[in-house]
PyMOL commands that place a pseudoatom at each C-alpha (Angstrom):
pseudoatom trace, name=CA, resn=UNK, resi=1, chain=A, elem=C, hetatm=0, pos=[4.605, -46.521, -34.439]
pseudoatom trace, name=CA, resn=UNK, resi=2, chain=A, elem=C, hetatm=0, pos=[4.979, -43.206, -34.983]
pseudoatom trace, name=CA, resn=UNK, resi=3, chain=A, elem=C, hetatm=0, pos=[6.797, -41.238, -37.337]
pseudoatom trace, name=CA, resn=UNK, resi=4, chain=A, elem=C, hetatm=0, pos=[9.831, -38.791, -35.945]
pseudoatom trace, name=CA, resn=UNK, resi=5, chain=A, elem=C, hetatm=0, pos=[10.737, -36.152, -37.456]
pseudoatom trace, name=CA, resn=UNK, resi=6, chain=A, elem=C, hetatm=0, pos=[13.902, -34.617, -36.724]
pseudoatom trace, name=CA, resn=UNK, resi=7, chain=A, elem=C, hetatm=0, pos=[15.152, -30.566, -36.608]
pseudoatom trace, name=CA, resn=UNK, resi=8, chain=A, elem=C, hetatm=0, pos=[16.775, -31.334, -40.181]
pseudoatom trace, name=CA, resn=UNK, resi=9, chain=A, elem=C, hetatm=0, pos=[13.549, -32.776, -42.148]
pseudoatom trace, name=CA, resn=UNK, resi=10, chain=A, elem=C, hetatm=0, pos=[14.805, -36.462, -41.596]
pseudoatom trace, name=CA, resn=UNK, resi=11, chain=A, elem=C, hetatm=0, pos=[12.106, -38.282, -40.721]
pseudoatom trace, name=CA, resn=UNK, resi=12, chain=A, elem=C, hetatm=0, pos=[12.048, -42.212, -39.179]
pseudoatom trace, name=CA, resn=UNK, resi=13, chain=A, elem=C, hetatm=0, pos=[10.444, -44.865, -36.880]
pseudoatom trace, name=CA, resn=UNK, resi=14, chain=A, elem=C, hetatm=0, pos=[11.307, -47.009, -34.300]
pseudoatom trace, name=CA, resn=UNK, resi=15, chain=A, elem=C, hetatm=0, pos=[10.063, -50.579, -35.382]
pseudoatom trace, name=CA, resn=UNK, resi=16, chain=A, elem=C, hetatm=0, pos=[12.214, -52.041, -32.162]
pseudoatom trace, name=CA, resn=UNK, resi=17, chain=A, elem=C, hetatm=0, pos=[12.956, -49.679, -29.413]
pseudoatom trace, name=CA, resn=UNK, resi=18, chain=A, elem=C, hetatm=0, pos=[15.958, -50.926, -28.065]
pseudoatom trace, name=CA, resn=UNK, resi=19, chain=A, elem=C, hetatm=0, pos=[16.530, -50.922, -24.066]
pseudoatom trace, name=CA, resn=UNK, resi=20, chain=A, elem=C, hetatm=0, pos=[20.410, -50.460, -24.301]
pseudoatom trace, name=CA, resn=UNK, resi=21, chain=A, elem=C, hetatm=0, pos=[22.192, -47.420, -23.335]
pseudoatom trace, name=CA, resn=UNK, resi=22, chain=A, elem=C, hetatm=0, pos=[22.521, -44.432, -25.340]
pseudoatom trace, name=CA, resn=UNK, resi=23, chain=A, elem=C, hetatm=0, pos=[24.951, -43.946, -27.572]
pseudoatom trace, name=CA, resn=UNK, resi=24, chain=A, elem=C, hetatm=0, pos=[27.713, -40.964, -26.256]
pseudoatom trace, name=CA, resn=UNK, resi=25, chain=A, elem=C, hetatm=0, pos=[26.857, -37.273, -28.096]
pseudoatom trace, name=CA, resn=UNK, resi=26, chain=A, elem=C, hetatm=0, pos=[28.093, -37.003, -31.472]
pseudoatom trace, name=CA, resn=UNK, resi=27, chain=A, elem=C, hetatm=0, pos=[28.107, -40.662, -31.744]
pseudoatom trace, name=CA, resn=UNK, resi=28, chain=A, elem=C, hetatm=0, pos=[27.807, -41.543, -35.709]
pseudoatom trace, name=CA, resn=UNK, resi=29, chain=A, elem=C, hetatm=0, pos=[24.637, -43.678, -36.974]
pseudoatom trace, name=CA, resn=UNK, resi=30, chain=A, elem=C, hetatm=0, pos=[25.960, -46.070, -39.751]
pseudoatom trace, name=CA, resn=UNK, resi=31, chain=A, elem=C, hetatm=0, pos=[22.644, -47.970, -41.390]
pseudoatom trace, name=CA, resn=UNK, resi=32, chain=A, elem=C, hetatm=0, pos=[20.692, -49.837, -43.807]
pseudoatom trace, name=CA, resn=UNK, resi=33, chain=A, elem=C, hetatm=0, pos=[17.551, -47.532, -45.600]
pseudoatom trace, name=CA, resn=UNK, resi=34, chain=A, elem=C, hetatm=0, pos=[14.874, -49.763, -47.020]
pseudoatom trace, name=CA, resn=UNK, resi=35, chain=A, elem=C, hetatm=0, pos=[12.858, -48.822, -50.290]
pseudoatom trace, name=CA, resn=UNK, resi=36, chain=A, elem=C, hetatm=0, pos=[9.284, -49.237, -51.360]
pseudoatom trace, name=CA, resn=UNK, resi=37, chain=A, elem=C, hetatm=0, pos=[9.266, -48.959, -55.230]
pseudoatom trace, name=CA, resn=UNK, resi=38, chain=A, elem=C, hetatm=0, pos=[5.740, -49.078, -56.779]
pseudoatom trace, name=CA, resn=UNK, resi=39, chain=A, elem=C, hetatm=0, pos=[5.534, -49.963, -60.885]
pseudoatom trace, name=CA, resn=UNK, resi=40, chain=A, elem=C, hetatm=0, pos=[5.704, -47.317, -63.144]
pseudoatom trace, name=CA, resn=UNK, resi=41, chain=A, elem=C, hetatm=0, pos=[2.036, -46.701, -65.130]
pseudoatom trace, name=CA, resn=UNK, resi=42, chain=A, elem=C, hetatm=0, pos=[2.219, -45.345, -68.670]
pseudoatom trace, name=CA, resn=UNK, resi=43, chain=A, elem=C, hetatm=0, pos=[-0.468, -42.927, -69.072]
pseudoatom trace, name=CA, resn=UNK, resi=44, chain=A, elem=C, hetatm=0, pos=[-2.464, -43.298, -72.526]
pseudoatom trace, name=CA, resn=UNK, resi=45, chain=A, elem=C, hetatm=0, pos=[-0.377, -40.142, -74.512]
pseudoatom trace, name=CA, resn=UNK, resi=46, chain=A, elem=C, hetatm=0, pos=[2.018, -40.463, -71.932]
pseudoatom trace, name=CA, resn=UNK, resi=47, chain=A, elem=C, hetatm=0, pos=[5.371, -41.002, -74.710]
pseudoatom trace, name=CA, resn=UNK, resi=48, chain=A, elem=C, hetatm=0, pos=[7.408, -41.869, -71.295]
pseudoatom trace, name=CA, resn=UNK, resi=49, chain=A, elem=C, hetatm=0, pos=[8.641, -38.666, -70.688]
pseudoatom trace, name=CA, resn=UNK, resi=50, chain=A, elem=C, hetatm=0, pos=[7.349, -38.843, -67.111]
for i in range(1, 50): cmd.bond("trace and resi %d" % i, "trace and resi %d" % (i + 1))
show_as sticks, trace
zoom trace
């Protein structure tokens, strides 16, 4: 799957093309975003301040 990016920055994929018609122009996109959050590592010294 490749990764799209648009003319603005935003960038997404595709993980199930639909085979519907298109939505009309200047049709509004309401959605879900999903996050990947990895544990934060204290570096030795570190005091938290990162």
């Amino acid at each position: 799957m490749p990764m799209v990016t648009t003319e603005s920055g935003l960038q997404y994929k595709d993980f199930i093309i639909g085979r519907g018609p298109s939505p009309p122009i200047g049709f509004q996109f309401l959605g879900e975003r999903g996050t990947i959050s990895f544990p934060r590592q204290l570096w030795s010294g570190d005091q938290g301040t990162r």
